[in-house]
N, C-alpha and C positions, 0 to 999 in steps of 0.2 A: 365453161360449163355453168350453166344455171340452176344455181342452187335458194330454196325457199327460207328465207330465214323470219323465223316467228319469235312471239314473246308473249310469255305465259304469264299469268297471275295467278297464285293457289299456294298452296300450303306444301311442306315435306311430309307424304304421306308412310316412307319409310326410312328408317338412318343410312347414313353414308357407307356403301359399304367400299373399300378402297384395299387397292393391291396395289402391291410395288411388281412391275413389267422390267423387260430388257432396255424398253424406249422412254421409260420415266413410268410416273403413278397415273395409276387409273382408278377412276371412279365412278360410282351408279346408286342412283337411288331415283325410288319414285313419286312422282307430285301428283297431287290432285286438283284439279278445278274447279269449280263449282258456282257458274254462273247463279246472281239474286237476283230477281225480278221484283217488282212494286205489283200485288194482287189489288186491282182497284175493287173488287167487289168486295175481297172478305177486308181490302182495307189496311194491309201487312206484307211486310218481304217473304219470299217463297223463295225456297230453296230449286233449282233446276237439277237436272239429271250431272251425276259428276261424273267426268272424263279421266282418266288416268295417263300419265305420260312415263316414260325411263327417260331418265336424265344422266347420260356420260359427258364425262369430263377425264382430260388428259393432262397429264406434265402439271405446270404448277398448281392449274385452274384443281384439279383433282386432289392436288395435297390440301392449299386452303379452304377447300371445299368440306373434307374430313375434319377440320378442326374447326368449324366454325358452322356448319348446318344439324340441327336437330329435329327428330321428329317434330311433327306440328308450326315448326314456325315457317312463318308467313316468307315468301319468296318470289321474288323476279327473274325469270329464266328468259335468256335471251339465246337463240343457236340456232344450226339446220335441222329441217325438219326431216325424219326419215319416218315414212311407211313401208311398212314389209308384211307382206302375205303369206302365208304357208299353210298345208296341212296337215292336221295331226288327223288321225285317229278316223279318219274321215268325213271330218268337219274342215272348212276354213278359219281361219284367225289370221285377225288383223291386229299388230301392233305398231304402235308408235312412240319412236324415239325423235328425242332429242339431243343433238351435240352440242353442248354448251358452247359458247361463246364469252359469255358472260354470266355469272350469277349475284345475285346481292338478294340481301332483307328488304322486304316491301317495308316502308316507312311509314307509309297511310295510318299501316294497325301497331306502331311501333319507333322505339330506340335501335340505334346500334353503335358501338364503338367500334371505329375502321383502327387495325396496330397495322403499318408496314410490318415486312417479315425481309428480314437480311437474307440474302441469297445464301444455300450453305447451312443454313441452320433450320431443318425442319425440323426440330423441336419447338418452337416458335407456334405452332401450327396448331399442335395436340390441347384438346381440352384439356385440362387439369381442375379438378375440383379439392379442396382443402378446407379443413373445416374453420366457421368463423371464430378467430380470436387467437389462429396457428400464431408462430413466432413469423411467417412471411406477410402473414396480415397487418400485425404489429408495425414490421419493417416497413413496410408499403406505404400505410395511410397515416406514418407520423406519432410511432408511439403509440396513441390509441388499438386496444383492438379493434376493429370494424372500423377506425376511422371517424370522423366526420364527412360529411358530404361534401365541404370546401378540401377536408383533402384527399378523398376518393377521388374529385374529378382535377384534383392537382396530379395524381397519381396515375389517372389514365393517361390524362395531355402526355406525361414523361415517357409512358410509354410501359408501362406497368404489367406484366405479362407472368399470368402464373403464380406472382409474387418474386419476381425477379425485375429489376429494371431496365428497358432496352433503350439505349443508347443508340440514335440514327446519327451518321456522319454529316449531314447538313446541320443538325441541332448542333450541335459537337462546335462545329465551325462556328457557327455564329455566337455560341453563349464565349467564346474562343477572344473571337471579335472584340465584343461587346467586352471582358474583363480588361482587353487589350487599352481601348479607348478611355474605362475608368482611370486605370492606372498612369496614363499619358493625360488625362485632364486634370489628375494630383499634383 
């Protein structure tokens, strides 16, 4: 079967809205695109006509998708493309979906910190917001509240999630390793 797979560039024009199914999570929200143009005459970028998409996502794509997309930020969708026609009321409508494949933060207009997520632990997933200077903030960035900058991004590398530390099993191994070989070079 031949299927059209596109890739979008635009913005989340609404939040993730996500259910739990018989067959894993599901998830939808909608993007906006909005083609710029360079106006030679008046001289300035213009804005073009914005296109609206549904963005589904299934099983994991769907969970991390819920804890990590917010209104307004900037996004890369990548999936099949699905038009569908119908009528209401006795008018046609045309919408268009997309089935994710892939999602990620556009980087062009931005940061992002990538956390693995342990299979098993969708808590991992969920935003959590906590106020600056909590006892996790504390715990996190090395005594300091808020941290310093040297050790917020000491704190992300680890893996720093929510205010709890996550622990990956290849990290594990190797810091494993490495104390192993200290202690044999003594």
């Amino acid at each position: 079967m031949n299927e059209t797979l596109v890739t979008l560039v635009g913005n989340a024009a609404t939040g993730v809205e996500f259910r739990e199914t018989a067959t894993g999570g599901m998830a939808r929200f909608r993007m906006a695109a909005t083609p710029r143009r360079w106006d030679r005459e008046k001289q300035h970028w213009a804005d073009g006509h914005t296109s609206f998409y549904t963005v589904w996502a299934w099983r994991t794509l769907a969970s991390n998708l819920a804890g990590s997309v917010s209104v307004g930020e900037p996004l890369v969708v990548h999936g099949r493309l699905k038009v569908r026609e119908e009528e209401r009321d006795g008018t046609w409508k045309t919408s268009v979906d997309i089935e994710a494949v892939a999602v990620g933060h556009d980087l062009t207009r931005g940061t992002a910190a990538f956390r693995r997520v342990v299979r098993g632990e969708p808590s991992l997933t969920a935003r959590r917001t906590r106020p600056t200077g909590s006892a996790a903030d504390t715990e996190t960035h090395g005594g300091e509240a808020g941290g310093s900058g040297a050790d917020r991004s000491r704190a992300d590398r680890s893996g720093a999630v929510g205010g709890a530390a996550v622990r990956f099993p290849e990290e594990s191994a190797h810091r494993q390793k490495q104390a192993t070989e200290m202690v044999s070079v003594s």
